[in-house]
N, C-alpha and C positions, 0 to 999 in steps of 0.2 A: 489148491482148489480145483475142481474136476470142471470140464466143459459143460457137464449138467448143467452144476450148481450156479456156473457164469451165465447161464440162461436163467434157468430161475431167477436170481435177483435183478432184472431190469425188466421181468415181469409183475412181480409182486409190486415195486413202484410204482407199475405205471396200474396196475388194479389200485393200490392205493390211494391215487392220483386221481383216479376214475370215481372212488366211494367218495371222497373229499368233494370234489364238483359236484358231486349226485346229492349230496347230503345238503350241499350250499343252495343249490339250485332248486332242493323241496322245501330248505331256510324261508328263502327270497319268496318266491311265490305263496306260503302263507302270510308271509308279511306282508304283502300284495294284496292278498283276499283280506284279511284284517282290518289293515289301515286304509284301502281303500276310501271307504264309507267315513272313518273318523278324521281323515287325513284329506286325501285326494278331493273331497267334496264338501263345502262349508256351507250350511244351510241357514236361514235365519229371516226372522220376521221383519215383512217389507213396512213401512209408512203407511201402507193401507191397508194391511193386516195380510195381504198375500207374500206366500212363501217365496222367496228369493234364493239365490244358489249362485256360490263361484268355483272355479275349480282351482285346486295347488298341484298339479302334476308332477313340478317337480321338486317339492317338497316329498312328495309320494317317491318321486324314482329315486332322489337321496336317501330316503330311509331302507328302501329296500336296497341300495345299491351297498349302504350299510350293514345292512344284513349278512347280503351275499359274502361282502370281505371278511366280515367279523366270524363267521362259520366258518371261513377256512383256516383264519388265523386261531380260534380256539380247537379245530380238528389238528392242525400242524402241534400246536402246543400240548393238547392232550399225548398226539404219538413219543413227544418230543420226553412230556413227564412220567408216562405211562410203561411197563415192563415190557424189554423185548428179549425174548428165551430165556425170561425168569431172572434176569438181569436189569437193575436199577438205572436208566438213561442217564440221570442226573448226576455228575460230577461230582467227587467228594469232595472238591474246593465250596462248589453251589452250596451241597448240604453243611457244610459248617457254617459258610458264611450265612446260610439262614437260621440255625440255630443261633447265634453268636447273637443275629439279629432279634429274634424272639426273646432272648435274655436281655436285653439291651434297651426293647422300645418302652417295657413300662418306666424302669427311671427315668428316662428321657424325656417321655411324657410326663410325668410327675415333675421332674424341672422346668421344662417349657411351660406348665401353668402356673408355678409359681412367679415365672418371670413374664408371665402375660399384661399384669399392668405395668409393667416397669415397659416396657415392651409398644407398649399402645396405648400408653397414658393418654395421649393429645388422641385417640381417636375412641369418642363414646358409643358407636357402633359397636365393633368391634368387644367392649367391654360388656357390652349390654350381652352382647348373643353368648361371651364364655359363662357370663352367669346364667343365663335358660338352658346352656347345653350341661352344666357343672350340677342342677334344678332335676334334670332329666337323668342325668347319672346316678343322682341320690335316688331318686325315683325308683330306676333299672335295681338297683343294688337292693331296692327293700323289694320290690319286688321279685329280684331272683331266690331269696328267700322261699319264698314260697311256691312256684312253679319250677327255678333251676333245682333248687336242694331237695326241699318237697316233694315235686311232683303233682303238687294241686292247681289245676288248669283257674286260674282269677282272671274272669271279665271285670269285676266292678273296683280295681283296686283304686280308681278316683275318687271313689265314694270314700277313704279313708285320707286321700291327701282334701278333697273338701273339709272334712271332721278337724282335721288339724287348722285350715288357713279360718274357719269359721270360730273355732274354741280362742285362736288369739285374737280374731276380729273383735270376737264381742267383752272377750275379759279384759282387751287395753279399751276398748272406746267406754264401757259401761264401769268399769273396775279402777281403773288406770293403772292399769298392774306394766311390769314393764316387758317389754321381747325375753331378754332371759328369766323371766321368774313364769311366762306363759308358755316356753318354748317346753320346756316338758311338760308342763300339765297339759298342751297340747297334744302329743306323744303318747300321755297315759292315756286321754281321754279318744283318743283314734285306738287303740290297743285294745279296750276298752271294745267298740262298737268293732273289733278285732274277733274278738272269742267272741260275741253275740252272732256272728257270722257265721261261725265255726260250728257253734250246736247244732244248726237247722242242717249242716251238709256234711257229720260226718260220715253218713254210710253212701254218698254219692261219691263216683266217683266218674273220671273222662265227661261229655258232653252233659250229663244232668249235672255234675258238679259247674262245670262254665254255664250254663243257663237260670242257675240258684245264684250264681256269684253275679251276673248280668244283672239280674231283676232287684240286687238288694242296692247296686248302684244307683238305680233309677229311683228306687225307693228313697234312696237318702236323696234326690236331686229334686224329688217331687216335692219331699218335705222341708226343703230350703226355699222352694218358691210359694208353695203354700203357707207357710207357718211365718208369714207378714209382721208380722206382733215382735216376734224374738228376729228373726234374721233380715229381716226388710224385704222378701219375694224379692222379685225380679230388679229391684229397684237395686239390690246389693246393701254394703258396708264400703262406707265410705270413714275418710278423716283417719286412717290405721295408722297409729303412731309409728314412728321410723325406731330403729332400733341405736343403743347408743353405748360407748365406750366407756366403761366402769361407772358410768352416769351422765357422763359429759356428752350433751348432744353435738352432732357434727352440722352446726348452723353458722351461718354468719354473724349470730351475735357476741357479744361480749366471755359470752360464758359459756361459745363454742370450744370443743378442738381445737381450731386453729387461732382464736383467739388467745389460746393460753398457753400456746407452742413460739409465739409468735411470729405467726408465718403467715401469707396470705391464703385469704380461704378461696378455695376452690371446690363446684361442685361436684367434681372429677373425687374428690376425698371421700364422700358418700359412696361413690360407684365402687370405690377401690375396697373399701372397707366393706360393701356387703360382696366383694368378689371375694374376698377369704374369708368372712363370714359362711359362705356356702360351699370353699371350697374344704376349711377344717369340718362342718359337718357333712359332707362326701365321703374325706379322709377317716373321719370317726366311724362311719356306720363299716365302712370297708373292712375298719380292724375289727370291729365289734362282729360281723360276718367272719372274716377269716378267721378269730377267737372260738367263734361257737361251733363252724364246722369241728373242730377238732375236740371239741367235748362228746361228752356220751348224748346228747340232744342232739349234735350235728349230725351224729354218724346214726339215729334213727331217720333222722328226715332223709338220708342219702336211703338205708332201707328202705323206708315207707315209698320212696321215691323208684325203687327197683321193683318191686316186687308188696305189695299190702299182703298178702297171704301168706307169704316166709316170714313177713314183719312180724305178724303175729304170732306163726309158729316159733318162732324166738322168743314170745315172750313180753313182748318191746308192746306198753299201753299205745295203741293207734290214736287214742281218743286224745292223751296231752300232748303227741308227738303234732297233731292237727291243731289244736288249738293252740299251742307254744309257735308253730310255723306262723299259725294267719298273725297273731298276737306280735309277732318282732316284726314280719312283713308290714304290719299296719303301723307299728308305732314310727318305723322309718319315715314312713308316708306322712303321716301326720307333722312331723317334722319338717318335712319339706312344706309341708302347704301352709305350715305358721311362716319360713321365710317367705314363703309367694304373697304371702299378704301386706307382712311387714314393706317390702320390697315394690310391690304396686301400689300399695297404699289405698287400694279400693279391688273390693272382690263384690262378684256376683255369680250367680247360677251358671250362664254361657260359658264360664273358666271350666265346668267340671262335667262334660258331656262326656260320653261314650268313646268321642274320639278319642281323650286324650289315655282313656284306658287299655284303646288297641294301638295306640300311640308306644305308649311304654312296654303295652308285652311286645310287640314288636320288634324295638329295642333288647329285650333280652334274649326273644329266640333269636334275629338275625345275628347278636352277639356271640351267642353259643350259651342254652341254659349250664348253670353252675359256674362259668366262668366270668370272673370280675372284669379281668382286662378286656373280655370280649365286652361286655355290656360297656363298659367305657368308649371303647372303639366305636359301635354300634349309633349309639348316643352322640357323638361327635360327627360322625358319617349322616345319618338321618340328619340332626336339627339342622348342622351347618350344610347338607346338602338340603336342604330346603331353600334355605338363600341360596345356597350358589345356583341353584335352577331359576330363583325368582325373576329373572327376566325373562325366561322365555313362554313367558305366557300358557300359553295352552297347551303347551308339547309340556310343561316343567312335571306333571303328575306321572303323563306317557315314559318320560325316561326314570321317573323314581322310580314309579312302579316294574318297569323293566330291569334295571340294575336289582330292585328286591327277587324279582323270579328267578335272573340269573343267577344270584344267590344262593337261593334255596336250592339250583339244580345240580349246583357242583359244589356249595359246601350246605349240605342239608345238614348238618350238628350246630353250624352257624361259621361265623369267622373264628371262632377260636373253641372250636367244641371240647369240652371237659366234662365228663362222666366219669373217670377216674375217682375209685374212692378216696377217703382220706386216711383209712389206715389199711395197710395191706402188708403180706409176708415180703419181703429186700431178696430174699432166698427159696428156691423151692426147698420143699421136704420131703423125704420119700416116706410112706406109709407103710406101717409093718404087713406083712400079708393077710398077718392074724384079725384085720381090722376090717381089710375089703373083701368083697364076696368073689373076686376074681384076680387072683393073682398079687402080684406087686404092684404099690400105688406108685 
């Protein structure tokens, strides 16, 4: 190595060193102008209607001193992962053991839920939150359908998980039909107001599509609180019959479950039993999804999904490949919202606002559209990090919302982006020359 070159590199460190601090130091001071105002100064209506004010200083200087560190440790890490003279940083030990690890977490996770009530049997928290996060997967999964596969942007896909938890609400309390003989006609009948969807926006597409699909949400939310007579408005469905094991209700009486097992009943038996109740249909829609990608239906909605205009030059109807996408994405949906009902045993209008539909696209893009295991992850990271923030009060949205931006800034496909089609050539081919207009392919 030449004297030059021994100069040079303890210059370029200490430039590097230089950009690092500079970068941290422009970090910090908009975190400073930021949270000033939301942080540093807490404002609020006195006893006698005048404004009151206190200050958090150093609440304010923690967050920014936060800032400042976390910019230089994500600056160091990105040099750390990032190419230096078109050479790979990262270890080929690292990159197997992360591969190794990416094949590894979904059985993992798929066993870990299975052993989650055996696991947290005595603790009914804990059970309650695997079945709204297991609620939310189903969700993610019907809806990647349609905007991962797809490619059609759905605001309103609450409006089909209402369709379903309403079609069982009223065909067990008026009918007395039971959880499984309603659970698909819930399914068809959200499918159903599926393809009704579909007609009015097949030639929309990007932001008039999400603003057609927004309005028909609202639509269905108006008409559950107004149409009093059949759905009860605001007032909801109450009394929703519980779902039961080949007929046998899981009750303390005589002619419960546990009464005919003879074992003591426990109300923990219900929790357990609707926790694989919703986790076989998660299970089920997954394969039913991974099934259909690979049929000739899948691999139009992955077209439709690249490119509308090639769609069609190929040949490939746009108009059933649209209505077959909204049509499975809704009937998921519907499914989920008959167990939501089953499962609370009283539904009302406030369950099925707008939130919960930026709630679940959410879920799927921070997932990575088209990718299962991503939306699984996604699903798990939001709900249960919603609890895990619940203590801290007023900062608990400030840091959500900040762990989603960082998200979006360094892995913008999601946590697990897949756009990879589902059929493609193993091998290139070369082209005869006689085929291309310039030479050999």
């Amino acid at each position: 190595m030449t004297a030059s070159a021994l100069e040079k590199k303890p210059a370029s460190r200490a430039s590097g060193a230089a950009f690092i601090l500079k970068k941290a130091t422009i970090s910090a001071l908009v975190a400073l102008v930021l949270f000033s105002l939301m942080i540093g100064v807490r404002t609020e209506a006195g006893p006698q209607g005048g404004l009151i004010y206190w200050t958090r200083f150093g609440d304010l200087a923690a967050i920014v001193a936060a800032v400042f560190g976390g910019s230089i440790v994500i600056e160091l890490l990105r040099q750390w992962w990032g190419p230096t003279d078109k050479v790979r940083v990262v270890p080929p030990a690292v990159q197997h053991a992360l591969s190794l690890a990416g094949r590894l977490i979904a059985p993992a996770l798929l066993i870990f839920t299975f052993l989650v009530p055996v696991i947290f049997y005595d603790q009914r928290y804990i059970l309650d939150l695997a079945i709204l996060v297991l609620t939310y997967v189903m969700l993610g999964w019907g809806l990647n359908v349609v905007v991962g596969l797809a490619g059609l942007l759905d605001l309103g896909y609450v409006a089909f998980y209402a369709v379903g938890a309403y079609s069982y609400a009223l065909l067990a309390t008026n009918f007395g039909l039971s959880f499984w003989v309603c659970l698909p006609l819930a399914g068809i009948l959200a499918a159903f107001w599926g393809v009704l969807l579909g007609f009015p926006v097949l030639r929309l597409r990007g932001d008039y599509l999400a603003i057609v699909t927004l309005a028909f949400g609202e639509i269905i939310r108006l008409v559950i609180i107004n149409w009093q007579s059949l759905t009860g408005g605001p007032n909801g469905v109450s009394g929703i019959p519980r779902p039961t094991l080949f007929g046998i209700p899981l009750t303390p009486g005589e002619d419960g479950l546990a009464a005919r097992l003879g074992i003591e009943f426990s109300p923990t038996h219900r929790i357990v039993f609707l926790f694989y109740v919703i986790l076989a249909m998660a299970l089920l829609t997954n394969w039913v999804t991974i099934r259909l990608r690979r049929l000739p239906i899948g691999r139009a909605w992955e077209a439709l999904r690249e490119d509308e205009v090639a769609c069609r030059a190929l040949g490939i109807n746009t108009t059933t490949t649209k209505l077959t996408a909204f049509a499975t994405g809704a009937m998921f949906g519907g499914f989920a919202g008959a167990f939501f009902a089953t499962r609370q045993g009283f539904i009302s209008p406030e369950s099925f606002t707008f939130q919960e539909s930026a709630l679940v696209l959410a879920i799927v893009v921070l997932g990575g559209m088209g990718s299962q295991l991503g939306v699984a992850l996604a699903a798990l990271a939001m709900i249960g990090g919603f609890e895990l923030f619940r203590g801290l009060d007023q900062y608990r949205m400030l840091v959500f919302g900040m762990a989603m931006v960082l998200l979006m800034i360094w892995r913008p496909r999601g946590l697990i982006g897949h756009r990879a089609p589902t059929v493609y050539l193993e091998r290139n081919q070369a082209i005869s020359s006689d085929l291309v207009k310039e030479g050999h392919g």
